[in-house]
KOLRO-253765 format. One record per residue (C-alpha): x negated, y negated, z negated; residue in three letters. Coordinates in steps of 0.001 Angstrom, whole numbers, plus 524288, in hexadecimal, padded with zeros to 5 digits. Example, Ala and Ser with C-alpha at 12.3 -4.5 7.8 and 13.67 -1.06 7.14 Angstrom:
<atoms>
7CFF4811947E188ala7CA9A804247E41Cser
</atoms>
This chain:
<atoms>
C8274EF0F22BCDCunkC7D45EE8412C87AunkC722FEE67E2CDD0unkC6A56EDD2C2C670unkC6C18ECE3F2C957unkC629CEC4AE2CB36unkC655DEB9D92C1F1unkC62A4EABC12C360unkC6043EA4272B742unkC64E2E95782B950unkC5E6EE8E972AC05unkC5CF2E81742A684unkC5F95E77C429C7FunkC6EB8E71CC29A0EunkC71D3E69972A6A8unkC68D4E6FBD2B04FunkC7230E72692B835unkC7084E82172B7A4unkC7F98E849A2B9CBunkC81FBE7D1E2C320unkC747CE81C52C8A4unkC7758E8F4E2C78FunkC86C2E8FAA2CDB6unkC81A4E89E02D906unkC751CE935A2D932unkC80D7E9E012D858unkC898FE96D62E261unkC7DBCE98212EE1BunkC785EEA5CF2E9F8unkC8518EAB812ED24unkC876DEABE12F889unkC7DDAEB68E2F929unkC7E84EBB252EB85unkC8582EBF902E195unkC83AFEB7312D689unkC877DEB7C62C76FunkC872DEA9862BF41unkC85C3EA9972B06FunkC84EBE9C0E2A883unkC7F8DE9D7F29A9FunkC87D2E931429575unkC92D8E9C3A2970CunkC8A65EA43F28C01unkC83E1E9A7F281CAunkC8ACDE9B29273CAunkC8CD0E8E97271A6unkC84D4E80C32735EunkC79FDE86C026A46unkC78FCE93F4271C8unkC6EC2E927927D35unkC6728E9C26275A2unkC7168EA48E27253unkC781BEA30427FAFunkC6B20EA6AE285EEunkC6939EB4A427E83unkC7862EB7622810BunkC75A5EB5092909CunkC6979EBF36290F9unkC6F6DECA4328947unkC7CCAEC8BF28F82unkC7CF8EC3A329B64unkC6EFCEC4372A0E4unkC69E7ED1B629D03unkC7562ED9862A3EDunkC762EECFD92B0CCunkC65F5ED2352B164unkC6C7EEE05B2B080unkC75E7EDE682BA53unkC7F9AEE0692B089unkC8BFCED7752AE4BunkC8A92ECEAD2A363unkC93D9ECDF529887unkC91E4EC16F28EDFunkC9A4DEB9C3286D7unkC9CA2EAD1D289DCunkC9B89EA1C22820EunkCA867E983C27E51unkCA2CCE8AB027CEAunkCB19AE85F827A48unkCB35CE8F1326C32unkCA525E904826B46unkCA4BCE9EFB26A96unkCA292EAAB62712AunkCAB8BEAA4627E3FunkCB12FEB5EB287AEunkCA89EEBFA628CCDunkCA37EEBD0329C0BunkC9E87EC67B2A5C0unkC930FEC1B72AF59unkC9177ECC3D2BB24unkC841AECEA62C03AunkC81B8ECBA72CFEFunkC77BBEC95B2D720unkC72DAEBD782D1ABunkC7650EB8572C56FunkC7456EAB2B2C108unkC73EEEA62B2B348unkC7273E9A462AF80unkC7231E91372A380unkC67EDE8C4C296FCunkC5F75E99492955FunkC6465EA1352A0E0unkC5618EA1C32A3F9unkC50E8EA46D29428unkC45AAEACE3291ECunkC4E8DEB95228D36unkC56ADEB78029A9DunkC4A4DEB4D72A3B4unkC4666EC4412A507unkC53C4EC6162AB8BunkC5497EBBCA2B4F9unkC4F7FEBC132C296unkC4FAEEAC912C2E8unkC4F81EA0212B9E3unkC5248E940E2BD35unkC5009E88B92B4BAunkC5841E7C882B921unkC540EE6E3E2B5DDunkC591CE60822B3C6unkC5601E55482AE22unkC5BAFE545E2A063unkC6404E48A42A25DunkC696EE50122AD24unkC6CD6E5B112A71CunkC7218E55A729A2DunkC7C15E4DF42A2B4unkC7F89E5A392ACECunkC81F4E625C2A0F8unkC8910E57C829BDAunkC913AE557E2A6C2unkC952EE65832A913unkC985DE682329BABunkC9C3EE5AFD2953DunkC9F1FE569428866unkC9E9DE64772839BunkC8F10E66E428670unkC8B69E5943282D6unkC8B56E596E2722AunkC81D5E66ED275CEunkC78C9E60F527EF9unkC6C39E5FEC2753CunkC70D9E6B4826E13unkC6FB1E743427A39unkC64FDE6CE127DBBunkC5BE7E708327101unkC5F95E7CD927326unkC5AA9E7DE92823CunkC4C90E75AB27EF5unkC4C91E8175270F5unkC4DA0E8B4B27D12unkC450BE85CE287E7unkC3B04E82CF27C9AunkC392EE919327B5EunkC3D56E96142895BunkC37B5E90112958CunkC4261E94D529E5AunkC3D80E87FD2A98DunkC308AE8E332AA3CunkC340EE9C822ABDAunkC3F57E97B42B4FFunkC3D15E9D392C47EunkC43A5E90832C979unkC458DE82912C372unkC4F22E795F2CB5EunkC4FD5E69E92C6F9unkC5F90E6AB62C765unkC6312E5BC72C994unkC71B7E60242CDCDunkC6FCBE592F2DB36unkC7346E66942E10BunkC66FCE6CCC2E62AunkC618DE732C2DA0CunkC6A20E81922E004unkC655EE80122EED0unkC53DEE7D072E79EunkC5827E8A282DF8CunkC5DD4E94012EAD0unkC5293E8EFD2F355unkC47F4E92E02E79BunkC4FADE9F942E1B5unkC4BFAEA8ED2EE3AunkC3BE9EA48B2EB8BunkC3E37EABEF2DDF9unkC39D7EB9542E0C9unkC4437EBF942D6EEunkC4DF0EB8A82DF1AunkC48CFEB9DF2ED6DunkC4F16EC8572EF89unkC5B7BEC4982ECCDunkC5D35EB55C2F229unkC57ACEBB502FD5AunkC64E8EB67B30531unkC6191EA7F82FFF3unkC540FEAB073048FunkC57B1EAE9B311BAunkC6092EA44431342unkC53C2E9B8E31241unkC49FBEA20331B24unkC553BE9F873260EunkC510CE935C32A0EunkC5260E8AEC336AEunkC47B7E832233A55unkC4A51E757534119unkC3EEAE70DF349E2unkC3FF7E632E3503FunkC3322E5E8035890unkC2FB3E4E71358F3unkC271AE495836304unkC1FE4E4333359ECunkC128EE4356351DDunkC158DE3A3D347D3unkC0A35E356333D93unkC0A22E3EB93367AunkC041FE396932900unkC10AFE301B32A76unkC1B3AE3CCC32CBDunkC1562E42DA3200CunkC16BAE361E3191CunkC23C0E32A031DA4unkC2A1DE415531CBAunkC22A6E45913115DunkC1C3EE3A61308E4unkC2567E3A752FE4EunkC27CCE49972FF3BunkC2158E50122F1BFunkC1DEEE5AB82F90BunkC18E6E5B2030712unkC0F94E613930FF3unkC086AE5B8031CFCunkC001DE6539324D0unkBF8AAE5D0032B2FunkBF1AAE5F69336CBunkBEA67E5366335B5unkBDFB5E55E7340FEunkBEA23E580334B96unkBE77CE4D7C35356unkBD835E522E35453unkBDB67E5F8C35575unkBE37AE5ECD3616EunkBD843E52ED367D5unkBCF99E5F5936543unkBD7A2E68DA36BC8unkBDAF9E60553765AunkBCE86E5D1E37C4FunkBC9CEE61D4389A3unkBC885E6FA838CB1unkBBD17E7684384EFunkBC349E72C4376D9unkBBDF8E7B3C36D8CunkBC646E85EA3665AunkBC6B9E8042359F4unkBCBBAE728335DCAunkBD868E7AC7363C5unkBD98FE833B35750unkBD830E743734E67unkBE3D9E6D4B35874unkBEBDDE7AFB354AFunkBE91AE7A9F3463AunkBEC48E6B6F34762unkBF96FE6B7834EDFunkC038CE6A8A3450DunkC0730E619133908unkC11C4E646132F42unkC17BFE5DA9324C4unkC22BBE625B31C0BunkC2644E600D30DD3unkC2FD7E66BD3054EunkC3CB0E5F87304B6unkC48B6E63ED30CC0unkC517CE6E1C30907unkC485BE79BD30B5BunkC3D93E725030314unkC345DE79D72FA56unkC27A6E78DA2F162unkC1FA9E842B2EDC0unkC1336E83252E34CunkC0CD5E90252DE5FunkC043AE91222D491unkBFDFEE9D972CEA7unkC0A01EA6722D251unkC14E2E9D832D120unkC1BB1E974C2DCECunkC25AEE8C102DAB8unkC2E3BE89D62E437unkC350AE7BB02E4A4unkC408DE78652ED4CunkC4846E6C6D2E952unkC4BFBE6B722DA9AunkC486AE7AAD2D824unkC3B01E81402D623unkC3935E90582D64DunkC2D3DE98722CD36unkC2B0AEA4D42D678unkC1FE4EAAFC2D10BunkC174BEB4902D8C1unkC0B45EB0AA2E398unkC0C46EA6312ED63unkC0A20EAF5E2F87FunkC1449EB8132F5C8unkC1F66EAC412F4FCunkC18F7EA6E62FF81unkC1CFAEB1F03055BunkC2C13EB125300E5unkC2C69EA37A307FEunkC245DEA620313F6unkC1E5BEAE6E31E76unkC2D3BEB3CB32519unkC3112EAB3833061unkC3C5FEA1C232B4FunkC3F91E98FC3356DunkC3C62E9BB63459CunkC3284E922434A75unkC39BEE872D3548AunkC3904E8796360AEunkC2E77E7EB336687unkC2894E7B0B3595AunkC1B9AE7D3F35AFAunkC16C6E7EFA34B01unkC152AE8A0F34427unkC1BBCE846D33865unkC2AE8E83F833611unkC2BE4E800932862unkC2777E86A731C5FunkC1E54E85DE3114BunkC133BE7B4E310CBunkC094DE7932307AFunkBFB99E7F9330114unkBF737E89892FABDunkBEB53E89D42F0B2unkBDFF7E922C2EF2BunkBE41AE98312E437unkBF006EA00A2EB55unkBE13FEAA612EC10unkBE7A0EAF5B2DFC0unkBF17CEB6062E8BCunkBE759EBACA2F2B8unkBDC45EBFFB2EBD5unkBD90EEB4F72E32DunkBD7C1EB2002D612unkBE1B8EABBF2CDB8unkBDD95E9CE42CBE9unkBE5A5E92312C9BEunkBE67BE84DE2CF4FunkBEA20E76732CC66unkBF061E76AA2D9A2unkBFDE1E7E872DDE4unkBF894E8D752E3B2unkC02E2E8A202EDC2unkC0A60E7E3F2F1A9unkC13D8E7C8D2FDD9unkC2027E76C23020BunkC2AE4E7DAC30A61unkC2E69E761831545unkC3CA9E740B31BD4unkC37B6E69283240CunkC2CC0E656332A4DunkC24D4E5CA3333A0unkC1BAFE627E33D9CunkC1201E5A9C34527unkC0E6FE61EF3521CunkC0384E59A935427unkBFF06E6031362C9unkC0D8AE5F52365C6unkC0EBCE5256361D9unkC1AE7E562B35B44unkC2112E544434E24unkC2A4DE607934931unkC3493E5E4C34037unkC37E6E6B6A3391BunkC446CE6E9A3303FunkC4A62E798A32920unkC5978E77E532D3BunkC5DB9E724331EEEunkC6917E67D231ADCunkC5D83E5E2B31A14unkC5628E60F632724unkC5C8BE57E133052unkC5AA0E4B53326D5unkC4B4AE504432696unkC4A1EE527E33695unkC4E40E451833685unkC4644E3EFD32CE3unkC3AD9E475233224unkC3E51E41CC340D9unkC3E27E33A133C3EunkC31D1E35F233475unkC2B23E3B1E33F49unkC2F4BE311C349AEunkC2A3CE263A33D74unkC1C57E2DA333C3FunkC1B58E2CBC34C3AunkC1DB7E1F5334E21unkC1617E184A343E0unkC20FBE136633C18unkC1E33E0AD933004unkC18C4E0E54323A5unkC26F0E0E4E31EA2unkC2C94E17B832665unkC2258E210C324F0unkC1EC9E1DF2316F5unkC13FAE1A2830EC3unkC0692E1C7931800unkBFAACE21BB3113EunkBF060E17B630D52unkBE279E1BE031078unkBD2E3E152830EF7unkBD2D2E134B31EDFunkBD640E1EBB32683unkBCDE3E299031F1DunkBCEDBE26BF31151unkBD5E6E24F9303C7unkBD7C3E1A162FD16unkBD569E1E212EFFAunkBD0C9E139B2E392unkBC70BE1E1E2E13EunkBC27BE29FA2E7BEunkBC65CE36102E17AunkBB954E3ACA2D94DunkBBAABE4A5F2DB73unkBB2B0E54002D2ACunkBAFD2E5FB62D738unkBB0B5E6E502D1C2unkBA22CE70292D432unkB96FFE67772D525unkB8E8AE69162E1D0unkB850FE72D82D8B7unkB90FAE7AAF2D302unkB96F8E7AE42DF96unkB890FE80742E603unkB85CEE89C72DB38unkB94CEE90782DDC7unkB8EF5E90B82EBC7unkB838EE98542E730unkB8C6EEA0472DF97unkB93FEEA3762E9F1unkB8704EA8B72F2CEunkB844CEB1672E643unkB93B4EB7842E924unkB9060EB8E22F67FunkB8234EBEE82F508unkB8995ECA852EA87unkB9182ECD122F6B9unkB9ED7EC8B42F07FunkBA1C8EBE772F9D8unkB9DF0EBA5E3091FunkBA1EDEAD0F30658unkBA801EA3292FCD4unkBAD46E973B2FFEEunkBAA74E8ECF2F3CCunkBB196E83412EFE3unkBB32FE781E2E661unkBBC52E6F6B2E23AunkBBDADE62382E2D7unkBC6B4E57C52D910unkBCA5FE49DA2D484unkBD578E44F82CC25unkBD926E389F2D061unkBE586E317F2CBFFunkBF118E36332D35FunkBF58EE28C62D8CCunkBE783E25AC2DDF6unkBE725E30062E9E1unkBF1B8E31952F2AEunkBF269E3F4C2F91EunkBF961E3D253052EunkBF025E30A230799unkBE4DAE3916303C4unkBE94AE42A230E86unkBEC0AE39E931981unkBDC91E366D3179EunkBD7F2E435D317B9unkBE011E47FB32457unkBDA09E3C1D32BEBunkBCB30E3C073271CunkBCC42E4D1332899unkBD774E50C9331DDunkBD959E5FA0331AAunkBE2B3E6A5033868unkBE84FE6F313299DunkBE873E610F321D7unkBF371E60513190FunkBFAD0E574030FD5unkC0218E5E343052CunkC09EAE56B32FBF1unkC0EC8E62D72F244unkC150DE5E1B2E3A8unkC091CE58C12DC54unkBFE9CE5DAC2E5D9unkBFA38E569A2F440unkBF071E5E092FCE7unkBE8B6E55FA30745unkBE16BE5FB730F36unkBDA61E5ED631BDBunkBD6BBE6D4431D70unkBD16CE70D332BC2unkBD304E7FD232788unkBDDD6E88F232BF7unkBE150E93133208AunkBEA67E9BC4327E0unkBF5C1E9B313320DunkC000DEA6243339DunkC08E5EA1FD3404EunkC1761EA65134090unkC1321EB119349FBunkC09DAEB57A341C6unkBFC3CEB0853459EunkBF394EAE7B33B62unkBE6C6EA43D33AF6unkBDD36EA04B33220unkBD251E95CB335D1unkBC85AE96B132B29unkBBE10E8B6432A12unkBB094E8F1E32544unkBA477E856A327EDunkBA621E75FA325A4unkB9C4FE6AD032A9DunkB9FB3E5C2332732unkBA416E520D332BDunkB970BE48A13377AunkB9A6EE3B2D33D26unkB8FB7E3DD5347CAunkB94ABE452835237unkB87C9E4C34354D0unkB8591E4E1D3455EunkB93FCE542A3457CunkB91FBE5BDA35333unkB8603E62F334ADEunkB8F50E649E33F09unkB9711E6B703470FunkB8D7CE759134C4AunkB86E9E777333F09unkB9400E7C2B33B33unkB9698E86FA34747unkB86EDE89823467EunkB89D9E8E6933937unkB871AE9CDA33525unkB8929E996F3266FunkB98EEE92E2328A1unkB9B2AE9D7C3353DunkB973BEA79D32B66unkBA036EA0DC320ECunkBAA5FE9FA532BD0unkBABBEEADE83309DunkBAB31EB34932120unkBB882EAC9D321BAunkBBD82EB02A32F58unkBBA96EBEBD32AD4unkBC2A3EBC8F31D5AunkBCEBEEB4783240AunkBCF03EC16D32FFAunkBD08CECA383221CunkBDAB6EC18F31C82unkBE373EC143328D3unkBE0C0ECEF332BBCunkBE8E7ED20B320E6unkBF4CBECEC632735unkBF102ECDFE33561unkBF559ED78A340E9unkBE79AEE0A83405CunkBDED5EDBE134C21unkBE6D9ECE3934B29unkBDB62EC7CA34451unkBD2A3EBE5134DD8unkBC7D3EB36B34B68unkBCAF6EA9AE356AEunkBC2F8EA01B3520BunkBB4B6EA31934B09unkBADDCE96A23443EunkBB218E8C8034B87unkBAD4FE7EB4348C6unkBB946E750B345E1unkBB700E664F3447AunkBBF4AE5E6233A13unkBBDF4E50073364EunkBB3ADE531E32C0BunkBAE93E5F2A32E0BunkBAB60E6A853389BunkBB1D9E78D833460unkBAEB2E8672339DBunkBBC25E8E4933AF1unkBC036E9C2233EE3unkBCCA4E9F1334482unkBD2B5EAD6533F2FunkBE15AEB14C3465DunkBE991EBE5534128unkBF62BEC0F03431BunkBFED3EC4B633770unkC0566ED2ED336B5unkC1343ED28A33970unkC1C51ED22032E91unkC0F80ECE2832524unkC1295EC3BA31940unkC0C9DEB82231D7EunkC0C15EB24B310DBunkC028EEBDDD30CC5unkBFAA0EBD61319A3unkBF97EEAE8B31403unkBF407EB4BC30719unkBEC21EBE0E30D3CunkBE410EB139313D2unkBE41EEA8F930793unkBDC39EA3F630255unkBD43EE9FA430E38unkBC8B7EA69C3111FunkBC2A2E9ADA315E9unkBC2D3E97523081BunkBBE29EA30C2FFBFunkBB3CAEA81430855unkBB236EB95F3092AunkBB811EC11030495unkBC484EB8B23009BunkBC6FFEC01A2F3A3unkBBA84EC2CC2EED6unkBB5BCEB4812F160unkBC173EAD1D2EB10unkBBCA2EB4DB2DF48unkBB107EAEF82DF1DunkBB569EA12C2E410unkBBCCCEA2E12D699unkBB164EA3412CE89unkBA894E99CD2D677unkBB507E8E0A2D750unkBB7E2E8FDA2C954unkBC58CE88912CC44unkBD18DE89842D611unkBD271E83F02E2E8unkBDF25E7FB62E37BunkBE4C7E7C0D2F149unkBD6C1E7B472F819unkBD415E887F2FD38unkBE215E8BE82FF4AunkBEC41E88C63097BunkBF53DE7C9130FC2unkC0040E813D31A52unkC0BA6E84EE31DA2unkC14CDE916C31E1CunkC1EB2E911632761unkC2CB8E96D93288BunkC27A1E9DF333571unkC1E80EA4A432E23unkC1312E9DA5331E5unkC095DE976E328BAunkBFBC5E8DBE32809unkBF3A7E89D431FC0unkBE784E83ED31FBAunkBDC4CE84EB3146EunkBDB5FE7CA030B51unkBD10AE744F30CAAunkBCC55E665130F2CunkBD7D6E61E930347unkBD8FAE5A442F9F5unkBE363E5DFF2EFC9unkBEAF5E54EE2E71EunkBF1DAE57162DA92unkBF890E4F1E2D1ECunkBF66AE526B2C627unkC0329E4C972BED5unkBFB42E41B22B6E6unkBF9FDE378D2C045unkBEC57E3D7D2C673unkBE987E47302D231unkBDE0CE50F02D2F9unkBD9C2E51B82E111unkBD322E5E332E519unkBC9ACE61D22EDA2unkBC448E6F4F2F353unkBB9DFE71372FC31unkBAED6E7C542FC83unkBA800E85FA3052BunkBA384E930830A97unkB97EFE991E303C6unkB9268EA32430AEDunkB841BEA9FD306D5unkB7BC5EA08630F3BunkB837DE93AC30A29unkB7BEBE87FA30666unkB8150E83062FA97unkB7D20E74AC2FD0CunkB8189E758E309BEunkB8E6EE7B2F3064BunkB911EE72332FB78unkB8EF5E677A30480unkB9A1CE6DE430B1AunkBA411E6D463015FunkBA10BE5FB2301A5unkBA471E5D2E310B9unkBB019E64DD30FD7unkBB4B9E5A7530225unkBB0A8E4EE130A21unkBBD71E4C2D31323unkBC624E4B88306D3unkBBBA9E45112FE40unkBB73FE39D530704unkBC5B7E377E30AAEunkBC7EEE35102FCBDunkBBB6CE2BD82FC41unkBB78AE37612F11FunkBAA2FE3FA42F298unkBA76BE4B582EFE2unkBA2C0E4E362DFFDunkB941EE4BC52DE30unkB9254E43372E9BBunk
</atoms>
């Protein structure tokens, strides 16, 4: 007796491609494996025996491998039609079987892996047709009948752990070993084909050039279905700000750092991957393959990141190298202390990056970075050309199509989107006074209340990346973003930093707490501005959070490594004025970053205190999920940095498969004992106005 195997189920309907599929599967895992093949038509009785064939390959061939057992079966002799020689299959460290029902619900307990293979049905009637011939042919819709009898009762494609589109173009084997390590059955022992991926060499190339960057997007990534841009749309401001004669004030320096660097990236490229997780499953997309690893996002967050993978280049000034881009949603709380609730929207959504574009906008650079890959050096040179296009205002047709916009601030829409909203202006105030009553029983210092807001509009009539390129210029921020992900594009403007973990290990969060709209008048605004540092109510608010966010980071901070640099500072933005902290730790050595993430999220800045305790109640008071607003858009580097910036300020936009969208809205506030619920509804309503009045919409009830 060996040791057992792990076994590999390669399944699918006739003309899949599963054979073919699974000898080269065999042919690549061995040369660092042992590896065992089996092929179940070797084992059918005859052109009417899937069923038959199927309980023959459990009790004699899968049951003693499972065991690490040989396997002695008799072998079927499709010439006489009867019962053949008897065949020995060894065990080894991997086994792969493969065939109709190699994956059936009597074999499934046994395996440590199905796959279910796919192809279109005139594809696989004539690549069955062409590997077996004439023989096959007068059987086709015999066999047939019998797989639909079986798939009727057995759904082996949704129990299957990956699902690969096999259009025999050749890359079906390379999407599967790239996905087969994220299984955690597998992971231990592909751990060689693991480690051959995390040693990667990073290719860095700098351009002296700060190209438009609305046209690089477009022109690298317009036609890409998935793509991220995070955008730090207020550069230019940030760095007037900081630049000004001696005597700047703090925060301008802290906005210039916040705003230096742009990235763009989207998933193609060898190295390419798409991640969505919803409610404990992650699927994992590379190519024509798509893995089911089950378990919580943090915990394969951390299987993919927080271990330095590639050495930062020399000179490069970023803290990203590549990596994962994307959001997170609110509802990832379930993970952290929260409640289980589900959402419309993906819990998680980000791309893996091979390639990217960074803007270095104080360097007045553009960086061009590459995994070293087969495809790299046709994308450096693409990227280059794009670049120099985007720089030197280059016609429409080079750069492609440019956005259409009403003037320079707004959308062009037939009609502006009519939003309702989850609470009228006396729900949302008697959830306020609800909320008081919480705080007055002593089972909360604060709760930051929220609403949501929503329109269906048909899908053709609203253009997300036009809609976005409006929002960045009426409301430029430091953490805007543009995320194009499957069926779902994120426009967000946020001015809020969730949390930053550098590759040495410094750690940042810049909480905002305290809001007062943008006046025309200068003096009017000047006195907007003081109102909102002469504020005990939002200082209060704002140093409830500070205190929660030093608790969060303590958790995996060096002890004594926890600081407040800055302490309610007043930030100006295009519409409004903000009051924001500054809290700096440094992380533990050796500590898994992807839990020190946890440990921070959700953002304090949007619960209120204490963070568990509160998003209880928050439950009860919302009375519906969140979705992305309140959670997290960022990055997570191969250097083992990561940031992300809170959710807030964006609009979200989901096609919803039947030619319409539903846009979504979140906005709300803190409620502390001495709120004013008129006064803080007429928050809510400042904070909804950059995204509504861009739309030419207004808020529900106006």
């Amino acid at each position: 007796m060996s040791p057992a195997p792990v076994i590999i189920a390669v399944d699918g309907r006739s003309g899949a491609g599963k054979t073919t599929l699974a000898v080269e599967l065999a042919a690549r895992l061995r040369a660092h494996h042992k590896v065992s093949l089996f092929h179940l038509e070797d084992i059918y009785p005859g052109w009417d025996g899937l069923a038959a064939g199927v309980e023959r390959y459990v009790s004699t061939v899968l049951t003693p491998l499972s065991r690490g057992e040989a396997a002695t079966w008799t072998s079927w002799d499709w010439e006489n039609h009867y019962d053949g020689e008897a065949r020995v299959t060894l065990p080894a460290e991997i086994v792969i079987v493969e065939g109709v029902g190699a994956a059936a619900e009597a074999a499934r307990p046994m395996l440590d892996a199905v796959v279910w293979a796919e192809s279109p049905d005139d594809v696989r009637r004539t690549r069955a047709l062409d590997r077996d011939g004439a023989t096959y042919e007068p059987y086709w819709d015999q066999w047939a009948a019998q797989e639909e009898e079986w798939l009727g009762l057995d759904d082996v494609p949704g129990n299957a752990d990956l699902r690969v589109q096999n259009l025999a173009d050749g890359s079906a084997p390379t999407d599967l070993l790239h996905l087969l390590p994220c299984l955690p059955a597998l992971a231990p022992v592909l751990a060689p084909e693991l480690s051959a991926r995390r040693g990667l060499r990073l290719h860095a190339e700098r351009l002296d050039a700060l190209p438009d960057a609305p046209a690089l997007f477009q022109s690298l990534y317009g036609t890409s279905p998935n793509a991220v841009w995070l955008d730090s749309s207020n550069a230019g401001a940030a760095a007037a700000a900081a630049g000004q004669e001696e005597g700047t004030e703090p925060e301008a320096r802290t906005a210039a750092e916040r705003s230096r660097f742009s990235i763009m990236a989207d998933d193609a490229g060898t190295f390419g991957q798409f991640v969505t997780h919803r409610a404990g499953i992650s699927l994992v997309s590379t190519g024509s393959a798509t893995a089911k690893v089950p378990g919580p996002f943090f915990r394969w967050l951390d299987t993919v990141w927080g271990r330095r993978a590639v050495r930062t280049p020399d000179g490069y000034p970023g803290e990203f190298t590549l990596g994962w881009l994307g959001c997170l949603g609110y509802e990832l709380k379930r993970e952290t202390g929260g409640s289980d609730l589900s959402a419309p929207t993906p819990d998680a959504a980000l791309i893996f990056a091979g390639r990217a574009v960074v803007l270095d906008h104080a360097g007045g650079a553009a960086w061009l970075l590459a995994l070293e890959a087969s495809d790299a050096g046709e994308w450096l040179a693409r990227a280059r050309a794009a670049v120099e296009a985007a720089g030197s205002g280059a016609p429409a047709a080079i750069l492609g199509p440019a956005p259409e916009t009403g003037g320079s601030t707004d959308v062009m829409l037939a009609a502006p989107p009519a939003f309702r909203s989850r609470d009228t202006g006396a729900e949302y105030r008697e959830k306020i006074t609800a909320a008081q009553h919480q705080i007055a029983q002593g089972n909360t210092y604060e709760v930051c209340l929220t609403t949501t807001l929503e329109a269906r509009v048909p899908e053709h009539s609203l253009d997300p990346w036009t809609t976005y390129l409006a929002l960045r210029h009426r409301n430029p921020a430091p953490f805007a973003s543009y995320l194009r992900l499957g069926n779902l594009a994120v426009a967000s403007t946020s001015p809020e930093r969730f949390l930053k973990i550098a590759s040495d290990g410094g750690m940042r969060a810049e909480p905002i707490k305290g809001t007062r709209r943008r006046a025309a008048d200068p003096q009017e605004d000047r006195l907007l501005r003081e109102d909102l540092a002469a504020s005990l109510k939002d200082r209060a608010e704002n140093i409830m959070i500070v205190d929660l966010l030093r608790n969060d980071l303590s958790h995996f901070a060096e002890p004594g490594s926890v600081t407040v640099s800055r302490l309610c500072a007043i930030e100006s933005y295009a519409t409004v004025h903000q009051m924001v902290s500054t809290i700096d730790a440094r992380l533990l050595p050796g500590a898994p970053r992807a839990e020190a993430v946890a440990a921070c999220f959700p953002a304090g800045s949007m619960t209120g205190a204490p963070k568990i305790s509160t998003m209880a109640i928050l439950d009860e008071l919302e009375a519906g999920p969140r979705g992305l607003y309140s959670g997290a858009i960022g990055y997570f580097s191969l250097n083992a940095a990561a940031d992300l910036a809170v959710a807030i300020r964006t609009l979200v936009v989901s096609a919803e498969g039947d030619g319409t969208a539903e846009l979504s809205l979140g906005v709300g506030g803190a409620i502390t004992s001495d709120s004013v619920p008129d006064d803080e509804y007429e928050e809510i309503r400042t904070k909804a106005y950059g995204v509504l009045s861009t739309l030419g919409s207004v808020f529900p009830g106006d």
